[in-house]
C-alpha positions in Angstrom: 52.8 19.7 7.9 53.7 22.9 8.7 55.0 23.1 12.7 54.2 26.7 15.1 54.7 27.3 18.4 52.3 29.2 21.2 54.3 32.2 22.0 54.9 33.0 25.2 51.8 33.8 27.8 51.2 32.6 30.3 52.6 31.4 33.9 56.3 31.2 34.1 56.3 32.5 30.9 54.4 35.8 30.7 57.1 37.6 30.7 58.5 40.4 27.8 61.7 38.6 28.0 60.1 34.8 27.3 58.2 36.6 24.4 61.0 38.2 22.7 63.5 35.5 23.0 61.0 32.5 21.9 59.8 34.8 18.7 63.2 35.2 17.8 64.3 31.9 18.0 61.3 30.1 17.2 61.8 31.9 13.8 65.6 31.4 13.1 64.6 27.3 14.4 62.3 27.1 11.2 58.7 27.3 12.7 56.0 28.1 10.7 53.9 30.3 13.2 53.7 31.5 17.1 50.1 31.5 18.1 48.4 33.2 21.4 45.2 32.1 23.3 42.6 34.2 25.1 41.8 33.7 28.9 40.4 36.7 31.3 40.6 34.9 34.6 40.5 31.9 36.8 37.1 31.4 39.3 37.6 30.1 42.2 34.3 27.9 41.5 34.2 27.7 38.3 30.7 27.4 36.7 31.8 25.2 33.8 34.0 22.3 33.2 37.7 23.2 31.9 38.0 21.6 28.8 40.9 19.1 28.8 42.9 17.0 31.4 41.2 16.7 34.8 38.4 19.2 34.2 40.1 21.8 36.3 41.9 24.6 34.9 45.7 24.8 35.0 47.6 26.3 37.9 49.3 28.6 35.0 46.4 30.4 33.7 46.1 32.0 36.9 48.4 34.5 35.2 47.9 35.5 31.2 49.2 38.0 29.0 46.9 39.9 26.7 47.2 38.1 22.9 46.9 41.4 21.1 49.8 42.8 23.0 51.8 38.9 22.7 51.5 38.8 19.3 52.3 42.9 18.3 55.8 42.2 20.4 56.2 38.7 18.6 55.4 40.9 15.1 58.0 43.6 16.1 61.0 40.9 17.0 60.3 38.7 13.7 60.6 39.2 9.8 58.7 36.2 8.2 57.2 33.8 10.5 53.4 33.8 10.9 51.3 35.4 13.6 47.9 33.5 14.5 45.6 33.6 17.8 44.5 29.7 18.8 41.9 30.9 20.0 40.7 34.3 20.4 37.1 33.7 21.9 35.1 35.6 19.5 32.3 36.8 21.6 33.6 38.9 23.7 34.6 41.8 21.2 32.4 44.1 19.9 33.4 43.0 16.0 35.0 46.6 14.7 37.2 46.7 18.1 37.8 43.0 17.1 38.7 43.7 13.5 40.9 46.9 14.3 42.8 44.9 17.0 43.0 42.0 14.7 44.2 44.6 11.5 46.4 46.2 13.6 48.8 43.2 14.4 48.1 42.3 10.4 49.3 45.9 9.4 52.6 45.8 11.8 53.6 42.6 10.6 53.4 43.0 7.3 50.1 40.8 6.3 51.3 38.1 8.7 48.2 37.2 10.7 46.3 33.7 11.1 43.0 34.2 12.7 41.7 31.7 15.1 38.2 31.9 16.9 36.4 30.2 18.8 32.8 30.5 21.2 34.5 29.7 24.4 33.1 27.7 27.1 33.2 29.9 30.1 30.5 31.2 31.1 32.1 33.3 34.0 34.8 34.7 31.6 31.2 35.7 29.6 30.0 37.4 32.4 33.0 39.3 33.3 33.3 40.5 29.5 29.1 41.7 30.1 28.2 39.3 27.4 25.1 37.4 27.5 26.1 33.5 27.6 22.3 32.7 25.8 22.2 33.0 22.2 26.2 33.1 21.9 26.0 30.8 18.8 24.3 33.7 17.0 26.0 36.4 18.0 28.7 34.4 16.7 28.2 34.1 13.6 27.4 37.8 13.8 30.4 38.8 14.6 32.3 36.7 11.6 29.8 38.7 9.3 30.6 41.6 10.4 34.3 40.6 10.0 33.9 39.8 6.4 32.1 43.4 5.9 34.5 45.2 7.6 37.2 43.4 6.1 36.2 43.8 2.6 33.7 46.8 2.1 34.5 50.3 1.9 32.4 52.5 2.8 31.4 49.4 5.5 27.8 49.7 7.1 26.1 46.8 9.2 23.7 46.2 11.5 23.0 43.6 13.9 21.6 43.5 17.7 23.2 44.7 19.7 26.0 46.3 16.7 25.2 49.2 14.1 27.7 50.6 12.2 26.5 53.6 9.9 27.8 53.8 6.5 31.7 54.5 7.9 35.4 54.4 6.4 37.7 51.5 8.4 40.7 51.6 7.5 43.6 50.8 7.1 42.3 46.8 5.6 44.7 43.5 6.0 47.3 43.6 3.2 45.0 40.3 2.1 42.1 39.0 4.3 43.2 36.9 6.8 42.1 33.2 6.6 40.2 32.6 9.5 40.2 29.3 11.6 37.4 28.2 13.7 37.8 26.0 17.0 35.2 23.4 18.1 34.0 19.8 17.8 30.0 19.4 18.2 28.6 19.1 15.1 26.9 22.4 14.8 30.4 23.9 15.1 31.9 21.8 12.2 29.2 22.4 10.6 29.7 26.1 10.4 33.5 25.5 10.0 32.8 23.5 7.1 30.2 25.9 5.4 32.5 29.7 5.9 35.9 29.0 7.7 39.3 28.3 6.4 39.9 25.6 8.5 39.3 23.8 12.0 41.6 24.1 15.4 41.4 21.3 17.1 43.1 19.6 19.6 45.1 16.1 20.8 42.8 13.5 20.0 42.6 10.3 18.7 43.0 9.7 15.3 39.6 8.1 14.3 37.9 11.2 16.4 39.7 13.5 14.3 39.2 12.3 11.3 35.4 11.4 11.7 35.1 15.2 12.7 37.1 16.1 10.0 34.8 14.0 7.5 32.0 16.2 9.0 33.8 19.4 8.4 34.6 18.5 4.6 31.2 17.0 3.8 29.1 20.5 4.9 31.8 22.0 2.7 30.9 19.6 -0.7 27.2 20.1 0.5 28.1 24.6 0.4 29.4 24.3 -3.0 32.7 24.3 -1.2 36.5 23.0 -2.3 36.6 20.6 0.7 40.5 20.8 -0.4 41.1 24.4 0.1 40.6 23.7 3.9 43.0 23.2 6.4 43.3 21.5 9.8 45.4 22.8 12.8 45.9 20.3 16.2 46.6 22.3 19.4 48.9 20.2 21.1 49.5 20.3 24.9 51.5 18.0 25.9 53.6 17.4 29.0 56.5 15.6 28.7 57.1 12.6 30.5 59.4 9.4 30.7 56.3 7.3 30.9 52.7 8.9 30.1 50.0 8.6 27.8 50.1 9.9 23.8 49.1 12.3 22.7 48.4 14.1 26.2 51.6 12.6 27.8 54.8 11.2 26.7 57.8 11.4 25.5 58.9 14.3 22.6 59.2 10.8 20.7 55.9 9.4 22.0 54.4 12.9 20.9 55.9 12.9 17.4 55.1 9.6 16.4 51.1 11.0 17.0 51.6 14.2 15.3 53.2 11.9 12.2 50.1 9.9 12.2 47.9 13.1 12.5 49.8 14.3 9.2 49.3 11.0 7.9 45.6 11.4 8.6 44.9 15.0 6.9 46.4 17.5 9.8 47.8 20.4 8.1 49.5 22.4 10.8 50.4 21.7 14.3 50.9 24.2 17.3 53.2 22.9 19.9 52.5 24.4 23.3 55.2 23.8 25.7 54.1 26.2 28.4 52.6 23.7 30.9 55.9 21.6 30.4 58.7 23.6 30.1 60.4 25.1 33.0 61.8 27.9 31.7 63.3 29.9 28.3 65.9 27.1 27.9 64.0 24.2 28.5 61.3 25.6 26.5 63.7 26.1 23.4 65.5 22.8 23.8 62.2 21.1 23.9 61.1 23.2 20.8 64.2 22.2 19.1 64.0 18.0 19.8 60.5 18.5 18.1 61.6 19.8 15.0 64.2 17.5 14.5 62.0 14.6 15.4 59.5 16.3 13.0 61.9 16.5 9.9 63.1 13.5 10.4 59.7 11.9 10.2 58.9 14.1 6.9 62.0 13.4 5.0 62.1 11.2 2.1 62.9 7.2 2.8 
């Protein structure tokens, strides 16, 4: 199971010096990737349910650094280890701003980028992007066709309400075409992960959820004429770290690693570990990072 961390955003963290020193490290540590999310802002009443915890959304999103921007510092302070958005919500970017955005951070790190997407589920954050919340599903899957053309054609031309683009030269393209990762867990959504993505985020949950879901995900693949096996699951983890608590959400780094084992155990691929809600600073943050791995490594070594 390959083991990332979510870079430096948000909160305490959004900071140039969190970034910098996390990518860096994170990278000589051994982690696979950093990730960034997406948020544009925190109502007062919120319209919609956060998803997660309480329902309400965390104290630190009230401040949150732009992932495009994150991730082209993290690119600029590392060498090798991955760069992928967990997740970028998909809707709110006209698809060629998207793509050069995305292609830009692909570009500067030298074909390093993992794209992660997902629909979202604020409908305020839609209205302060001028995005209609109705009909976001198709407009969705929109905007991952358009990504494929853009990504792949040359001259590129496509057409789609509200988007045209006239027979037109993008360039520069990804040094390969990034595999892209869709978020979401009703079964229209792993439905669509199953017949186009390259794999599923999802999140902390239990075991039999994820791999029921997961079941769903591979079976839509079989039925596309898919390699089921050529897909890959990533598990968002958020946990906060606690003498006592409740695994996966809550726990010990122990408690936590014993679930992310089993997770392995039961088909996960790839874990991000974000420590931001935890963690209360750079140092804790990287001693935190650093008890994973080794509780990680030990867990995958041979008996």
């Amino acid at each position: 199971m390959d083991v990332g961390l979510a870079v430096p955003q948000y909160g305490r963290f959004a900071a140039l010096s969190s970034v910098l020193r996390v990518a860096r490290e994170a990278e000589s540590m051994g982690f696979a990737g950093l990730w960034a999310g997406d948020r544009l802002l925190t109502p007062l009443r919120p319209k919609d349910r956060y998803p997660g915890g309480d329902g309400r959304i965390p104290e630190a999103h009230r401040v949150f650094l732009d992932p495009f921007a994150v991730l082209a510092v993290a690119a600029s302070a590392t060498s090798a280890i991955r760069l992928g958005t967990s997740a970028l919500n998909a809707c709110w970017y006209p698809p060629v701003v998207l793509a050069r955005s995305l292609t830009t951070i692909d570009h500067l790190s030298g074909g390093r980028l993992d794209v992660g997407l997902g629909l979202g589920w604020s409908s305020d954050e839609y209205a302060a992007a001028g995005v209609p919340w109705r009909d976001r599903a198709s407009r969705y899957d929109a905007t991952l066709d358009a990504l494929e053309a853009i990504w792949r054609d040359d001259p590129v031309s496509f057409e789609h309400e509200p988007w045209t683009i006239v027979p037109s030269h993008i360039e520069p393209k990804p040094a390969r075409r990034p595999p892209i990762y869709l978020g979401g867990f009703a079964a229209p959504a792993l439905r669509r992960i199953g017949r186009r993505a390259d794999g599923w985020l999802t999140a902390s949950l239990p075991i039999p959820m994820l791999t029921a879901m997961w079941r769903t995900v591979c079976e839509t693949a079989e039925r596309a004429g898919r390699d089921p096996g050529a897909l890959r699951m990533v598990l968002r983890t958020n946990p906060e770290i606690t003498e006592t608590g409740r695994p996966p959400w809550s726990g010990t780094v122990a408690q936590i690693c014993d679930y992310l084992a089993a997770a392995a155990e039961a088909g996960v691929h790839a874990v991000i570990i974000d420590l931001q809600h935890t963690a209360t600073g750079d140092e804790h943050l990287m001693e935190l990072a650093a008890e994973f791995m080794a509780h990680l490594r030990a867990a995958s070594a041979p008996s």
